[in-house]
C-alpha atoms as a printed R data frame, in Angstrom:
    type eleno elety resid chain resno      x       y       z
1   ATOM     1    CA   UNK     A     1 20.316 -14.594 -19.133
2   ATOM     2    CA   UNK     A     2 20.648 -12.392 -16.273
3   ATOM     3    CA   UNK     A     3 23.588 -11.040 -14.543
4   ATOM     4    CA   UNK     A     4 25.329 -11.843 -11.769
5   ATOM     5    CA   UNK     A     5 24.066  -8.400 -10.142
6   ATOM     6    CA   UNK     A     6 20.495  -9.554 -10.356
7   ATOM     7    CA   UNK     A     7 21.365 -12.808  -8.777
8   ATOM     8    CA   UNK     A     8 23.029 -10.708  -5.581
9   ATOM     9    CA   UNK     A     9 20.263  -8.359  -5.502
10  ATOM    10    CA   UNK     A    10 17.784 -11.428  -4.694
11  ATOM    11    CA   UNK     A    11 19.524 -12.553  -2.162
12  ATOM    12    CA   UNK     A    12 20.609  -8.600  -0.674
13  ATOM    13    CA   UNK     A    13 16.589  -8.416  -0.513
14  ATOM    14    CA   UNK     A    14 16.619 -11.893   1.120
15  ATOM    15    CA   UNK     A    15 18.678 -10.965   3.386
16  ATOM    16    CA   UNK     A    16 16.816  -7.810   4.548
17  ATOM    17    CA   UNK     A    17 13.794 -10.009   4.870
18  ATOM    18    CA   UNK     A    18 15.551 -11.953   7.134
19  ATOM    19    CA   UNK     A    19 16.648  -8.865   9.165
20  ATOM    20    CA   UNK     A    20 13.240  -7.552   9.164
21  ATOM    21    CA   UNK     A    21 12.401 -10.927  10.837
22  ATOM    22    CA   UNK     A    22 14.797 -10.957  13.535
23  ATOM    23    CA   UNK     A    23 13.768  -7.559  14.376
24  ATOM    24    CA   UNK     A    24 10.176  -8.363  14.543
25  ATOM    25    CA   UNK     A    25 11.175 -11.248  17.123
26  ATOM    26    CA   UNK     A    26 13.166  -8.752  19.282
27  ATOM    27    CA   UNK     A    27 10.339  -6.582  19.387
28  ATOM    28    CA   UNK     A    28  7.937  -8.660  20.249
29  ATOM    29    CA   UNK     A    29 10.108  -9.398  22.912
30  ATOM    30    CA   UNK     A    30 10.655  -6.296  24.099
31  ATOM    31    CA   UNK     A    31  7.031  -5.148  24.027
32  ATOM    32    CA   UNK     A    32  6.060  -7.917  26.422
33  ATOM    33    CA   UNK     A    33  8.886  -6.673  28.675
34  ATOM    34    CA   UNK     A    34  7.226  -2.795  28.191
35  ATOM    35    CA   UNK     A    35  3.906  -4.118  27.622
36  ATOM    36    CA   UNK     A    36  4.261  -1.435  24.728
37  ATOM    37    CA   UNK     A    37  1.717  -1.326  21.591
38  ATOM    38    CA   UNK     A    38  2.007  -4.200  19.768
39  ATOM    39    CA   UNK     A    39  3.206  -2.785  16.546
40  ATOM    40    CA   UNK     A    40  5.971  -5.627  15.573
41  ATOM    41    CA   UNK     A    41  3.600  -7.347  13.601
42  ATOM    42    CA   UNK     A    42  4.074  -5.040  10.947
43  ATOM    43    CA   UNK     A    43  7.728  -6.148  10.989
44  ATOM    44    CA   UNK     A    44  6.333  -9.094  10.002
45  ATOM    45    CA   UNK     A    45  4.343  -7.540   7.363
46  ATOM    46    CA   UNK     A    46  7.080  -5.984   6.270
47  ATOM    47    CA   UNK     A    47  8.937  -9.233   5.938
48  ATOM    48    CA   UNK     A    48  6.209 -10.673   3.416
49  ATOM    49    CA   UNK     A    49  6.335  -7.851   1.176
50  ATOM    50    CA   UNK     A    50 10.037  -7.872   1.116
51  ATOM    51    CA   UNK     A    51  9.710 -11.946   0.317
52  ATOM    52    CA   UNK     A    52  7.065 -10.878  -2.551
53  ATOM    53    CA   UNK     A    53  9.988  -8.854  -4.132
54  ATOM    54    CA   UNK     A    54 12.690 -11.544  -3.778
55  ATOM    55    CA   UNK     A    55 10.117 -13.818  -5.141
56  ATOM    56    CA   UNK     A    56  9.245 -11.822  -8.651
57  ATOM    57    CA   UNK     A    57 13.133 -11.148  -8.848
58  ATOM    58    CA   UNK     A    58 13.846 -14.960  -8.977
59  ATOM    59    CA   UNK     A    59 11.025 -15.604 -11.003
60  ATOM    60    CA   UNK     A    60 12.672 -13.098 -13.732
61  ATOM    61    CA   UNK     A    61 16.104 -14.832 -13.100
62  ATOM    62    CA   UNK     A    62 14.109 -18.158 -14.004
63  ATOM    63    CA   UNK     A    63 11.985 -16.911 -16.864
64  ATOM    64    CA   UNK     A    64 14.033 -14.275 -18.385
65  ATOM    65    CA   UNK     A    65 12.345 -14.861 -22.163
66  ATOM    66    CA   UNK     A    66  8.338 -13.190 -20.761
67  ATOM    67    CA   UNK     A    67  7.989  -9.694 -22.388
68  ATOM    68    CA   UNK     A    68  5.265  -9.276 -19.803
69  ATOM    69    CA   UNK     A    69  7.232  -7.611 -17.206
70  ATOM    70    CA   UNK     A    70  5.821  -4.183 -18.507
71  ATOM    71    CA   UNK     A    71  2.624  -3.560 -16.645
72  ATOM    72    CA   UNK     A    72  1.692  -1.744 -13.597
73  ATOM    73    CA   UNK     A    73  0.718  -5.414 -11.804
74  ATOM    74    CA   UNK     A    74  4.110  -6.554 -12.305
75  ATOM    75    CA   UNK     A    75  6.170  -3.517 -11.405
76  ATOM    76    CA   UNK     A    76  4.414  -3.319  -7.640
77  ATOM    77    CA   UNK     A    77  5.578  -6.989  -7.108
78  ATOM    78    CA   UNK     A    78  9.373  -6.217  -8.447
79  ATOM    79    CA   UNK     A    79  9.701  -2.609  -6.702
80  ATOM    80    CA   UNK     A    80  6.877  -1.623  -5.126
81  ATOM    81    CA   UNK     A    81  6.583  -4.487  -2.669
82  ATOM    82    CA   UNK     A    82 10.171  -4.307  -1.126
83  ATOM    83    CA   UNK     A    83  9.963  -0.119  -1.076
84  ATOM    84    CA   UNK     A    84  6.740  -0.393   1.042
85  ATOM    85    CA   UNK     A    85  7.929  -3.735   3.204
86  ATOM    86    CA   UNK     A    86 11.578  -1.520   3.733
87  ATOM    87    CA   UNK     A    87  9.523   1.458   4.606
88  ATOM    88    CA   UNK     A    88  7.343   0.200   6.840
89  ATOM    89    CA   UNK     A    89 10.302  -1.525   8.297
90  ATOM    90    CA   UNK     A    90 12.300   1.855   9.344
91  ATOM    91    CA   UNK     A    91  9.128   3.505  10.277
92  ATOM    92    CA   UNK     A    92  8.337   0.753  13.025
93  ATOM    93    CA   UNK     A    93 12.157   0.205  13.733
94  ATOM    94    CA   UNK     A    94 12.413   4.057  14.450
95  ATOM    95    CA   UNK     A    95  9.147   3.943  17.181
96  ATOM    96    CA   UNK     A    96 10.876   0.692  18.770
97  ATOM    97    CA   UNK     A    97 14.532   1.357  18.651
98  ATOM    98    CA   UNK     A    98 14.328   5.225  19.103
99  ATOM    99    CA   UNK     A    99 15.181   5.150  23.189
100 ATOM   100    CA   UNK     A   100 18.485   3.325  22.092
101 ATOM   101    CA   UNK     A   101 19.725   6.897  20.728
102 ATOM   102    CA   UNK     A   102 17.932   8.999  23.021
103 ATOM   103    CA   UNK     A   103 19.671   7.578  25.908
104 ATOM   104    CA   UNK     A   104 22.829   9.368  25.012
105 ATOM   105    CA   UNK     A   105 24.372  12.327  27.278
């Protein structure tokens, strides 16, 4: 049975997948306005991977019995998928965003 930890870490990643989303929108947005680089589709990239994650972590709430969790396959879908979907997310928010803080006097 899993905990109630792993049930509010599915939905923590769910809701960063969401964020990842609304960011991509507002970019996309904002690079019209610039006519910047499009480079908010990785947002949306981003937002996949982080859904593959929140995907294999209900899919271990729902079949907790499998002792097949072990191999390489399965550990890039649990971890490796939201690390690289978060990362790519702060990379791209950073090149966006950055103006924001370098606006300041």
């Amino acid at each position: 049975m899993a905990s109630f930890g792993s049930i509010l870490a599915g939905f923590g990643m769910m809701a960063i997948a969401i964020l990842l989303m609304v960011l991509g929108l507002l970019s996309r947005r904002l690079g019209r306005v610039t006519r910047s680089n499009r480079y908010y589709g990785i947002f949306f990239m981003a937002t996949i991977l982080m859904l593959i994650g929140v995907g294999g972590r209900f899919w271990v709430f729902i079949h907790t019995d499998t002792n097949s969790y072990d191999n390489l396959w399965w550990i890039m879908i649990y971890n490796g998928a939201p690390a690289l979907g978060l990362t790519l997310g702060v990379i791209v928010a950073w090149h966006y965003w950055s103006w924001l803080l370098a606006e300041r006097d």
